[in-house]
C-alpha positions in Angstrom: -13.5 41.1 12.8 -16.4 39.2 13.8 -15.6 36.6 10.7 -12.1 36.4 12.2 -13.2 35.6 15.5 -15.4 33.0 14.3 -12.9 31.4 12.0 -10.4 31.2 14.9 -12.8 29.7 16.8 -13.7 26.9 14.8 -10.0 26.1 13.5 -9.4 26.0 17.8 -12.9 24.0 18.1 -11.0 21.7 15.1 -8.0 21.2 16.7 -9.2 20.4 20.2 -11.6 18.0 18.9 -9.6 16.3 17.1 -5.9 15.2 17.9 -5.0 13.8 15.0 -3.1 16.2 12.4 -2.1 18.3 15.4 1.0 19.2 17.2 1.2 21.0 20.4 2.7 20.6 23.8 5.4 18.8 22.6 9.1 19.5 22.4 10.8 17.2 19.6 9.7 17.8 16.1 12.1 16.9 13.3 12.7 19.7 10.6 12.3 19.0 7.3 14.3 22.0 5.8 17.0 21.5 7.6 17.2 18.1 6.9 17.0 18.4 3.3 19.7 21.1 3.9 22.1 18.2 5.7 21.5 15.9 2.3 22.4 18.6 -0.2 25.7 18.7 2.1 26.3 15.2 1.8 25.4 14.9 -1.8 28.2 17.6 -2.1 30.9 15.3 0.0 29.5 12.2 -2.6 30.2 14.0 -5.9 32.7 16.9 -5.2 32.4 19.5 -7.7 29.1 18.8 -8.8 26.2 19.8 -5.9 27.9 22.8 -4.2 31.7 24.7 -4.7 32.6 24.6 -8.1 36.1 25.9 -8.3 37.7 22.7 -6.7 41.5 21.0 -8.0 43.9 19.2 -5.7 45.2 21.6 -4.2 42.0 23.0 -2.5 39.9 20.1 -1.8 41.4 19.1 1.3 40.2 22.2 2.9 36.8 21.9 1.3 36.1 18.6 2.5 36.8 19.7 5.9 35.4 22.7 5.6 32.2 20.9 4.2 32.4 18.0 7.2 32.5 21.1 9.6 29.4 22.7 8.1 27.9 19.1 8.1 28.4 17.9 11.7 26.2 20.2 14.2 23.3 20.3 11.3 23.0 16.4 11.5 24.1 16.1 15.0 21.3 18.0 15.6 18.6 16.7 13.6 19.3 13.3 14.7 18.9 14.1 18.3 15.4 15.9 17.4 14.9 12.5 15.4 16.2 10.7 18.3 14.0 12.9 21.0 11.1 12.9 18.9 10.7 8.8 19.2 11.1 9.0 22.9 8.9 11.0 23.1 5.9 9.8 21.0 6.8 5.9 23.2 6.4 8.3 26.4 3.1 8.7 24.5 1.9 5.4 24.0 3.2 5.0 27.6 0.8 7.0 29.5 -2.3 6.3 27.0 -1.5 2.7 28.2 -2.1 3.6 31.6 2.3 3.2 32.5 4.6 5.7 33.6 6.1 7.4 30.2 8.8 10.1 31.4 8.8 13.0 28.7 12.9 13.1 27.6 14.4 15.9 29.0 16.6 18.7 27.2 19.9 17.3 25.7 18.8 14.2 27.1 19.5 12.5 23.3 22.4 14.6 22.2 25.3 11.8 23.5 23.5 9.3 21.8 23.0 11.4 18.4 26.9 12.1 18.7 27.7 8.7 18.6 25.2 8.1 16.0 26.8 10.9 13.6 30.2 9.7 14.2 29.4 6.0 13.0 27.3 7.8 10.0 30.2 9.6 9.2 32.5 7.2 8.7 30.4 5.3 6.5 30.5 8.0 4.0 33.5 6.7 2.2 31.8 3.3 1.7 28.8 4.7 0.8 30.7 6.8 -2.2 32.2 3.6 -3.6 28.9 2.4 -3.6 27.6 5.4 -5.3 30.4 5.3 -7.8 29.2 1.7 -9.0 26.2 3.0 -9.6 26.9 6.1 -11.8 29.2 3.3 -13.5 26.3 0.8 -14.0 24.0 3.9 -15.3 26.1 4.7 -17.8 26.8 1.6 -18.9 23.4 0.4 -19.1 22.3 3.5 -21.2 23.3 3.8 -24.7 22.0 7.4 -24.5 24.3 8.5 -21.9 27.6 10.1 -23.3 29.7 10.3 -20.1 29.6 10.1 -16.2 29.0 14.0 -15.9 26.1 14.2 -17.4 24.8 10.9 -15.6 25.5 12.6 -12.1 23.8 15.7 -13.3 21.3 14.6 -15.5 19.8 11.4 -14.2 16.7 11.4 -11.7 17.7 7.6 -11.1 21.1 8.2 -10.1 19.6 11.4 -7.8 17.2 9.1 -6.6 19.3 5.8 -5.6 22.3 8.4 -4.1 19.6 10.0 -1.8 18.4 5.6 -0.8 22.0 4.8 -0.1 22.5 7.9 2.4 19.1 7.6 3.8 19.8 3.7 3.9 22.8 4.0 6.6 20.6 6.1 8.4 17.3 4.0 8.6 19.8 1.2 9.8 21.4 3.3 12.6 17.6 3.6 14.1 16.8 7.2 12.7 14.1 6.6 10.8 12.2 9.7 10.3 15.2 11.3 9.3 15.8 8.7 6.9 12.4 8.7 5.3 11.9 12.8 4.9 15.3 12.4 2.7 13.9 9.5 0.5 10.6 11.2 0.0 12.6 14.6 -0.8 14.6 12.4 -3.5 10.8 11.4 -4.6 9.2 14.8 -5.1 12.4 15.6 -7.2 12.4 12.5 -9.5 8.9 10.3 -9.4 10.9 7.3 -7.9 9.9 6.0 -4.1 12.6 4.2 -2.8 11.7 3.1 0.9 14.8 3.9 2.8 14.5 0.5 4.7 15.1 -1.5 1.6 18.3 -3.7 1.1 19.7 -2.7 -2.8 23.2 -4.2 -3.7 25.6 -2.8 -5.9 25.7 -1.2 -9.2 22.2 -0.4 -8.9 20.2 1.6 -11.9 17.0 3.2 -12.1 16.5 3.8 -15.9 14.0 6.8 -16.6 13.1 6.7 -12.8 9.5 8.2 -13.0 7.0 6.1 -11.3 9.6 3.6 -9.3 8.1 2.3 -6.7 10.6 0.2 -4.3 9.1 -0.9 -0.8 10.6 -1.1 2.9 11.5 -4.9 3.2 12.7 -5.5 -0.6 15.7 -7.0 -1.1 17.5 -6.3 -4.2 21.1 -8.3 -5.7 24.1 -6.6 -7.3 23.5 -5.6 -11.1 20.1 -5.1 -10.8 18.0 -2.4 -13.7 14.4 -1.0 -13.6 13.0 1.0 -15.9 10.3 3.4 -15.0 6.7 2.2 -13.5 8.5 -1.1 -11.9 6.3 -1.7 -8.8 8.1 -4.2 -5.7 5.0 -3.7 -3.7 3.2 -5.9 -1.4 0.0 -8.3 -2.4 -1.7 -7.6 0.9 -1.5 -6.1 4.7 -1.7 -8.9 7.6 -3.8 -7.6 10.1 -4.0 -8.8 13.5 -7.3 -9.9 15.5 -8.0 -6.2 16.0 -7.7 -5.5 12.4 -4.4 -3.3 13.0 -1.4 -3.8 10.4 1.1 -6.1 11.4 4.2 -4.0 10.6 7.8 -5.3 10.6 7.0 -8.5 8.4 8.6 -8.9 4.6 6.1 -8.0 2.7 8.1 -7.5 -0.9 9.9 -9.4 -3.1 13.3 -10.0 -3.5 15.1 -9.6 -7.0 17.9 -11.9 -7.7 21.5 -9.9 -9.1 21.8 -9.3 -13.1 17.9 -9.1 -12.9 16.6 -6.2 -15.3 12.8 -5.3 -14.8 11.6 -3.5 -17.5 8.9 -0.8 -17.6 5.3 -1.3 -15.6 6.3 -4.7 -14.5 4.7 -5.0 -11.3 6.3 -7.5 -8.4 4.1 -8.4 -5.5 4.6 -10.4 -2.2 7.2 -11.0 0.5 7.8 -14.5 -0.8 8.0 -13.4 -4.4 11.6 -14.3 -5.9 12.4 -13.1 -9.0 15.7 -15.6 -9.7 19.0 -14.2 -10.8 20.0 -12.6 -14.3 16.0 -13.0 -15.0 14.4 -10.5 -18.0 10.7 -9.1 -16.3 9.0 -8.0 -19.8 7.4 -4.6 -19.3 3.7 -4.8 -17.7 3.8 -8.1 -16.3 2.3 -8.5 -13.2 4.0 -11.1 -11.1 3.1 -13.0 -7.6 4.8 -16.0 -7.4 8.6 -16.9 -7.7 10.7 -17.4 -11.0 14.1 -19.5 -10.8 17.3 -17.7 -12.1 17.4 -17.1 -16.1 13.4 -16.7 -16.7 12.2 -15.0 -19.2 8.3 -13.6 -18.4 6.7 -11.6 -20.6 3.0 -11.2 -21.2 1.2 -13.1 -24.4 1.7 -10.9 -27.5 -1.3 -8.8 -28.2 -3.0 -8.8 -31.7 -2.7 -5.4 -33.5 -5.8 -4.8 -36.0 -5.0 -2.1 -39.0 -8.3 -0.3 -40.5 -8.7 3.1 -42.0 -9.3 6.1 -39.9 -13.0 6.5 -40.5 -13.8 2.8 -38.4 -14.0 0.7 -41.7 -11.3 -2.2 -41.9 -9.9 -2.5 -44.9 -10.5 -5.2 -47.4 -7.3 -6.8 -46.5 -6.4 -5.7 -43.2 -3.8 -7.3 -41.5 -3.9 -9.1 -38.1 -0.4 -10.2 -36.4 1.1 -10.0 -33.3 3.7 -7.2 -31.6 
């Protein structure tokens, strides 16, 4: 007993000493289950048959679509009023820390707004399906391996991974953010490719492989664009301002020209890096200036030395390039 009462005393001598990492007092907190659970319904409106019922044909799937949107509405309407809440509530914050008035929102104070919100999300979804059907499309053909759109949908962390950008896209731009990034990052843990949800992808859009994608907020990406796994569209540096605090809201990645492939490792730095259309990236090139449309970059052929296994070289070993 005494060790418990000493333990609870530090953690509380922790927590009061230290703000950071700690949330009490406050109302608004989004949930990250339930969230996750409001993507798996959407996924099942994007590819019916595949994520949830199984059973479906024409004659049912009217009512499962609107059985589904039914489920769907109150769990997002919901969470984006949390989502909504939440960022009022951490400006009230900054507010009063600042020495100004910052009124804490009030209960239901965000739910109008949130249904207005879900509405405009919701009928995006159709658009955001064609979108999503391009993409399977391009996936399968830009894989020899691939033997038909089934298994791409079911199969393919890419096409998991740019479905889950393209949802959390339309919501990053209707200003819900944290809702928006806790489905990306989901879609991350389940296939080793970061897509920032604030990143602007065109169409028929393929992640080959997937693991190790790394795609940041303010890239810009054309139509026809492939990546194989490891492709970094990072930033070269942080601007700071005369405080030394990150200047946030600048571009700071590049943008990729359509027909553009990128193949694996390359690494693409800078928010005035321009990789120019229907260019090949060869695989571990690191780039950080601009390329006009049709380049070819590839790093300078290493030289591949043949000996025998115990270190000696043999009398006429051969040296050429790969």
């Amino acid at each position: 007993m005494k060790a418990a009462a000493e333990l609870k005393a530090r953690l509380l001598g922790s927590y009061m000493g230290d703000e950071r990492a700690r949330r009490i007092s406050q109302r608004y907190l989004p949930s990250r289950e339930a969230i996750v659970e409001v993507l798996e319904l959407i996924l099942d409106l994007m590819y019916p048959g595949y994520f949830g019922r199984r059973d479906l044909n024409s004659d049912n799937l009217g009512a499962h679509v609107a059985d589904s949107v039914a489920q769907l509405v109150p769990k997002l309407e919901r969470e984006m009023e949390h989502c909504l809440c939440y960022g009022r509530e951490r400006e009230a914050g900054r507010e009063r820390e600042a020495g100004r008035n910052g009124g804490r929102p009030e209960f239901g104070e965000c739910a109008p707004r949130a249904h207005e919100l879900a509405e405009i999300f919701l009928s995006r979804l159709p658009d955001i399906r064609n979108l999503l059907i391009r993409d399977v499309q391009a996936a399968f053909d830009g894989d020899p391996a691939a033997t038909n759109l089934d298994e791409v949908i079911l199969a393919y962390p890419g096409v998991l991974a740019v479905s889950v950008y393209r949802i959390a896209h339309a919501l990053y731009d209707l200003g819900v953010p944290m809702m928006a990034r806790i489905m990306t990052e989901w879609a991350h843990s389940k296939t080793g490719a970061d897509i920032h949800p604030g990143a602007n992808i065109g169409a028929a859009f393929f992640i080959d492989h997937a693991t190790g994608v790394v795609i940041g907020e303010t890239s810009d990406i054309g139509d026809g664009v492939k990546l194989y796994q490891g492709v970094t569209l990072g930033a070269l540096s942080f601007p700071r301002d005369a405080s030394g605090q990150i200047i946030r809201g600048k571009k700071r990645h590049p943008t990729v020209e359509s027909g553009s492939t990128l193949y694996a490792n390359a690494t693409v730095l800078g928010g005035q890096t321009v990789v120019g259309a229907d260019s090949v990236i060869g695989g571990s090139v690191f780039l950080t200036r601009s390329v006009p449309p049709r380049s070819r970059v590839s790093l300078k052929e290493p030289e591949l030395r043949v000996g025998t296994r115990d270190g000696a070289a043999e009398p006429d070993a051969i040296y050429f390039d790969i």
